[in-house]
Chimera marker file (.cmm) of the C-alpha trace (Angstrom):
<marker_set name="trace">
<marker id="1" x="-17.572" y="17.899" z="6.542" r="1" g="1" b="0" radius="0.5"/>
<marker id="2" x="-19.397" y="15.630" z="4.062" r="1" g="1" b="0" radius="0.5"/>
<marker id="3" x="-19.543" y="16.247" z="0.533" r="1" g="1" b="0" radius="0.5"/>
<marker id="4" x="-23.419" y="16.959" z="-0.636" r="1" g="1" b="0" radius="0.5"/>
<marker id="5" x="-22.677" y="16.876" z="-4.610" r="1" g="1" b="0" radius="0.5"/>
<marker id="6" x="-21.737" y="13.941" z="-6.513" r="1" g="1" b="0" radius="0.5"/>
<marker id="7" x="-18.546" y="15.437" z="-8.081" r="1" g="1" b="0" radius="0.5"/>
<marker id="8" x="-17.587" y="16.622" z="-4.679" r="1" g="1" b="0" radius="0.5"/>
<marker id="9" x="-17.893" y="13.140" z="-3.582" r="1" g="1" b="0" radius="0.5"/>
<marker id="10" x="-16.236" y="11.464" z="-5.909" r="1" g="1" b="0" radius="0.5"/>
<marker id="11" x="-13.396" y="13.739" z="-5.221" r="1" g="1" b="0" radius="0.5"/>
<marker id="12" x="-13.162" y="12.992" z="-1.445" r="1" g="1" b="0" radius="0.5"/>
<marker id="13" x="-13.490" y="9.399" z="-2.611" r="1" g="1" b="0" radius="0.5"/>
<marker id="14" x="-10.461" y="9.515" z="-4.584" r="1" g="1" b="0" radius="0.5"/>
<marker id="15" x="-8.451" y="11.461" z="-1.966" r="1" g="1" b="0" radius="0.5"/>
<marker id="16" x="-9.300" y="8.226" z="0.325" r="1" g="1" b="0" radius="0.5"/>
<marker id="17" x="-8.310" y="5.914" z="-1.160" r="1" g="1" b="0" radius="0.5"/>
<marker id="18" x="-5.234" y="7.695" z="-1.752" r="1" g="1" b="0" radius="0.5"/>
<marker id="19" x="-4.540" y="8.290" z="1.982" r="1" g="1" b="0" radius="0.5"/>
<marker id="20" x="-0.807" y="7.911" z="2.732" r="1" g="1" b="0" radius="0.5"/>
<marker id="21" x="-1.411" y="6.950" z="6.425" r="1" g="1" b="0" radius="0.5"/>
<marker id="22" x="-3.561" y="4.027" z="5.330" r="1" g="1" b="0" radius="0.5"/>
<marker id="23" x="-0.894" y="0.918" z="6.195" r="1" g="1" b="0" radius="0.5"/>
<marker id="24" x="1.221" y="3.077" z="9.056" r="1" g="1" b="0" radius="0.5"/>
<marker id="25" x="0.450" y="0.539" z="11.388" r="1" g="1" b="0" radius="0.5"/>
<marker id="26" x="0.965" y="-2.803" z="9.572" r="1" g="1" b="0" radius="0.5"/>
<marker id="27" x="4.568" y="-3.924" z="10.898" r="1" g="1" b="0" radius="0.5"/>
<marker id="28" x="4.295" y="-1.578" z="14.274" r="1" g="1" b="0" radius="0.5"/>
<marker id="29" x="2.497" y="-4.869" z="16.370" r="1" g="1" b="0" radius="0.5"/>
<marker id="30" x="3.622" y="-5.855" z="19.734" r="1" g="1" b="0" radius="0.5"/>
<marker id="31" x="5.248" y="-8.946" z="18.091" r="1" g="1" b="0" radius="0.5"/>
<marker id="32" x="8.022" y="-6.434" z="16.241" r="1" g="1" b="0" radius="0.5"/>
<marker id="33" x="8.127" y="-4.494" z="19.250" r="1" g="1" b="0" radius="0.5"/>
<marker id="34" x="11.379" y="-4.203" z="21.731" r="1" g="1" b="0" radius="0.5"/>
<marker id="35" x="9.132" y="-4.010" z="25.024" r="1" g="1" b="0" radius="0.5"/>
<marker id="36" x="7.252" y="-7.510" z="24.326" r="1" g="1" b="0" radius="0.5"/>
<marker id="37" x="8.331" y="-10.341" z="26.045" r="1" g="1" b="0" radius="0.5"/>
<marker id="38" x="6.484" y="-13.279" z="24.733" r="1" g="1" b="0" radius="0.5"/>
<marker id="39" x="5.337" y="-16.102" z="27.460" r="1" g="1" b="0" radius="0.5"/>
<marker id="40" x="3.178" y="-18.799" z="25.361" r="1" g="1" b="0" radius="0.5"/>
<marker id="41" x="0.743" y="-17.528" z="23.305" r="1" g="1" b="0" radius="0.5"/>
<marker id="42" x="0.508" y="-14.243" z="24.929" r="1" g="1" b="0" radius="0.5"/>
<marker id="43" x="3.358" y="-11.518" z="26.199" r="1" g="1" b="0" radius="0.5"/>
<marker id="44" x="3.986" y="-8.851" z="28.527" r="1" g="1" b="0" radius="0.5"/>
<marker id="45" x="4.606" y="-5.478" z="27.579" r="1" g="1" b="0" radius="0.5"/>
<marker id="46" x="7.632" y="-4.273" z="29.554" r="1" g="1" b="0" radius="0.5"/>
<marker id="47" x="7.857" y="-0.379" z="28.583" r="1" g="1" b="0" radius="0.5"/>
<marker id="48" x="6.665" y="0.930" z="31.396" r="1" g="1" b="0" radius="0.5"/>
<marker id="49" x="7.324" y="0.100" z="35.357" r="1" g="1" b="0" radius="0.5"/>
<marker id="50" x="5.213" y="-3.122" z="36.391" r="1" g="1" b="0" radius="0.5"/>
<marker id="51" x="1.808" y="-2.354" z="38.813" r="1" g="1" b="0" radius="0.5"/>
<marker id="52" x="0.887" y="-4.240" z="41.516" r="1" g="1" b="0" radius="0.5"/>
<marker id="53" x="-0.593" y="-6.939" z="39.384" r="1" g="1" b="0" radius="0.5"/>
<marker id="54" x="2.610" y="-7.345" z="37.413" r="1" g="1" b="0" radius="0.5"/>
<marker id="55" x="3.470" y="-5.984" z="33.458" r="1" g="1" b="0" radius="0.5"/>
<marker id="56" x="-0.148" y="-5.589" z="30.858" r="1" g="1" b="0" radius="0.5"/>
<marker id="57" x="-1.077" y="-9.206" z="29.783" r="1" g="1" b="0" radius="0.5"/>
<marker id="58" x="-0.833" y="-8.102" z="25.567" r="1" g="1" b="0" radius="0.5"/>
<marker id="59" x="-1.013" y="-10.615" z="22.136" r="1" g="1" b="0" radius="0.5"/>
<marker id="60" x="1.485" y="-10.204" z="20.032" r="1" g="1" b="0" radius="0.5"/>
<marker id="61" x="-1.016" y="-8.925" z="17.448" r="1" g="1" b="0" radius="0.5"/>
<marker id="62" x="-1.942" y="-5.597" z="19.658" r="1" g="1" b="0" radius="0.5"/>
<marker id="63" x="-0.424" y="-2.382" z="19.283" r="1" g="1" b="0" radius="0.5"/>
<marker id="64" x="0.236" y="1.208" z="20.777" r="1" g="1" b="0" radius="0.5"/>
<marker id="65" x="1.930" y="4.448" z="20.475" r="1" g="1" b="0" radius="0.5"/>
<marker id="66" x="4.971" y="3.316" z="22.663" r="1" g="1" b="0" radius="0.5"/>
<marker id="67" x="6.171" y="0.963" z="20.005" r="1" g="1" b="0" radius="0.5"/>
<marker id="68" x="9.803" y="0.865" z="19.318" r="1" g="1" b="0" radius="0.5"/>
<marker id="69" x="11.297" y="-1.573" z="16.571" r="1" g="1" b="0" radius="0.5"/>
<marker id="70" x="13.446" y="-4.423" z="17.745" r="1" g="1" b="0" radius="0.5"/>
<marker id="71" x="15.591" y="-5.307" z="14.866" r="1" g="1" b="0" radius="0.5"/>
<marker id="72" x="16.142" y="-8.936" z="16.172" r="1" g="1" b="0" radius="0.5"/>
<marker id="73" x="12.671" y="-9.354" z="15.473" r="1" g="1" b="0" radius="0.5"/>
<marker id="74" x="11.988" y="-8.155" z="12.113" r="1" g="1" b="0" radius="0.5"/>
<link id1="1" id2="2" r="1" g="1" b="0" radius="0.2"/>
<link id1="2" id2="3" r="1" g="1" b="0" radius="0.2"/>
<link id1="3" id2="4" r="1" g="1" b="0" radius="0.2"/>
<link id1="4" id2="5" r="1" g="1" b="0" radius="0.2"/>
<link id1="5" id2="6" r="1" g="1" b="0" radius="0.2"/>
<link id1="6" id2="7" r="1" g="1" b="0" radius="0.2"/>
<link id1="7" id2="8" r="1" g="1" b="0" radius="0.2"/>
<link id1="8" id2="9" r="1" g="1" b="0" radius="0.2"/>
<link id1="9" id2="10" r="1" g="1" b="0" radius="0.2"/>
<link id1="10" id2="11" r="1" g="1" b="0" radius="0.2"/>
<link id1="11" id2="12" r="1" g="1" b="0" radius="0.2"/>
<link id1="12" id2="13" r="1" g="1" b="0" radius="0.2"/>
<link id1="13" id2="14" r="1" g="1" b="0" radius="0.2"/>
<link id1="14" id2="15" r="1" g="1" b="0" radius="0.2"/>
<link id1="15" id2="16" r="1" g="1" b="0" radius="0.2"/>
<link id1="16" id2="17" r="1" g="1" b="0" radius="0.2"/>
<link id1="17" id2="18" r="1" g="1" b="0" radius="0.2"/>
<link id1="18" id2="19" r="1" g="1" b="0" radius="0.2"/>
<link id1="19" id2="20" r="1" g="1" b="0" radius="0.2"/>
<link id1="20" id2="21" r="1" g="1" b="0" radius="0.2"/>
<link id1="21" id2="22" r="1" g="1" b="0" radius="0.2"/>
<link id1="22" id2="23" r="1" g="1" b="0" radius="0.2"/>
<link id1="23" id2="24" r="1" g="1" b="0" radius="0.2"/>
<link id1="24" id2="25" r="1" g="1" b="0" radius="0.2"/>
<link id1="25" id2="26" r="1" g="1" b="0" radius="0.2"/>
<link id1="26" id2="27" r="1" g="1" b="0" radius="0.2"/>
<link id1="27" id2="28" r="1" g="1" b="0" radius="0.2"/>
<link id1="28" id2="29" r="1" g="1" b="0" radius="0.2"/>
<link id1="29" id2="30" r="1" g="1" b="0" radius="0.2"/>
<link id1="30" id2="31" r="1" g="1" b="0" radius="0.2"/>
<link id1="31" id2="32" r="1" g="1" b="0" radius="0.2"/>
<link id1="32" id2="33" r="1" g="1" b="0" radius="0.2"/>
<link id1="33" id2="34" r="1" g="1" b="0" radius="0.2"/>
<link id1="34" id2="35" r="1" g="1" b="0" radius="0.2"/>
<link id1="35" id2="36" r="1" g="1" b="0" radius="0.2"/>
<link id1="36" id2="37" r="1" g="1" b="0" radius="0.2"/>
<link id1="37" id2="38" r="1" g="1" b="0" radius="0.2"/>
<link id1="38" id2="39" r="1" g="1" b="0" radius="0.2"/>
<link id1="39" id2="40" r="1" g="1" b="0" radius="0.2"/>
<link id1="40" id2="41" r="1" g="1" b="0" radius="0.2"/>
<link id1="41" id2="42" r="1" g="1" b="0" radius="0.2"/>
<link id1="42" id2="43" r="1" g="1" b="0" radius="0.2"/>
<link id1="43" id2="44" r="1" g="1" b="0" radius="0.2"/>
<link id1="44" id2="45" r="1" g="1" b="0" radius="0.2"/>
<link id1="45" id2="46" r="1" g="1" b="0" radius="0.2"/>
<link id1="46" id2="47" r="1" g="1" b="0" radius="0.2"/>
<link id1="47" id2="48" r="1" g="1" b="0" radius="0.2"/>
<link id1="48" id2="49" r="1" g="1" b="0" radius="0.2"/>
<link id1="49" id2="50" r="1" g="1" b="0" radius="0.2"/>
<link id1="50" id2="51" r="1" g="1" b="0" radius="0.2"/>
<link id1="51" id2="52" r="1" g="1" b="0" radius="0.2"/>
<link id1="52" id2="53" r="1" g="1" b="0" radius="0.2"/>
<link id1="53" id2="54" r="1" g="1" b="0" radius="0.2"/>
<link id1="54" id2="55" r="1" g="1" b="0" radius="0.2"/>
<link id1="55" id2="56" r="1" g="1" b="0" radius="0.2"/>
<link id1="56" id2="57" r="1" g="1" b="0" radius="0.2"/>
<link id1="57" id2="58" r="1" g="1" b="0" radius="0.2"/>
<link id1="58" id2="59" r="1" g="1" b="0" radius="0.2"/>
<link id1="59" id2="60" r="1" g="1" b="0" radius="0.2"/>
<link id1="60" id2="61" r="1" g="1" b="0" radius="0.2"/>
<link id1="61" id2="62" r="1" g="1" b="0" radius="0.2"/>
<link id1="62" id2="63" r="1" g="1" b="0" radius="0.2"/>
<link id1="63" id2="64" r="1" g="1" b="0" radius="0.2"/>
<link id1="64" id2="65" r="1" g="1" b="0" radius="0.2"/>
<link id1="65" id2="66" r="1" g="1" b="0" radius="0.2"/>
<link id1="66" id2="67" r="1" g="1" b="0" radius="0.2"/>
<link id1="67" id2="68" r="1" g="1" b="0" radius="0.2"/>
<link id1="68" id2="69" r="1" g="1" b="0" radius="0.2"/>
<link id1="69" id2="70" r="1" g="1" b="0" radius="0.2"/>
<link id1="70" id2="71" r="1" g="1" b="0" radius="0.2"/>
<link id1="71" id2="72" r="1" g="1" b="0" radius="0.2"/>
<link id1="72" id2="73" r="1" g="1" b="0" radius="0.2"/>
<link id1="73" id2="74" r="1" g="1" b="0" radius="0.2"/>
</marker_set>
């Protein structure tokens, strides 16, 4: 719920800006990620069993939940 008072919302301000979870996903891309196989300028992302159409077509800039550090590429 939004604050409605100006001290209240300075308050809430302060608390975002001080969010912890702010940055959780800088370093967590596809590019640092032990599923990517990079072909060119794009990859595949190899964490789950290929369809039909082969593995998801992915930049190395993306991201998802299934992301697992590879320490070769870091």
């Amino acid at each position: 719920m939004a604050p409605t008072r100006p001290e209240e919302y300075q308050a809430y301000k302060e608390l975002e800006n001080r969010d912890p979870w702010k940055h959780r996903t800088q370093g967590t891309s596809c590019a640092t990620c032990m599923w990517f196989v990079e072909k060119g300028k794009l990859g595949r992302c190899r964490r789950h069993a290929p369809t039909m159409s082969g593995y998801p077509v992915v930049y190395s800039t993306d991201w998802c939940g299934d992301h697992k550090l590879d320490e070769t590429k870091v």
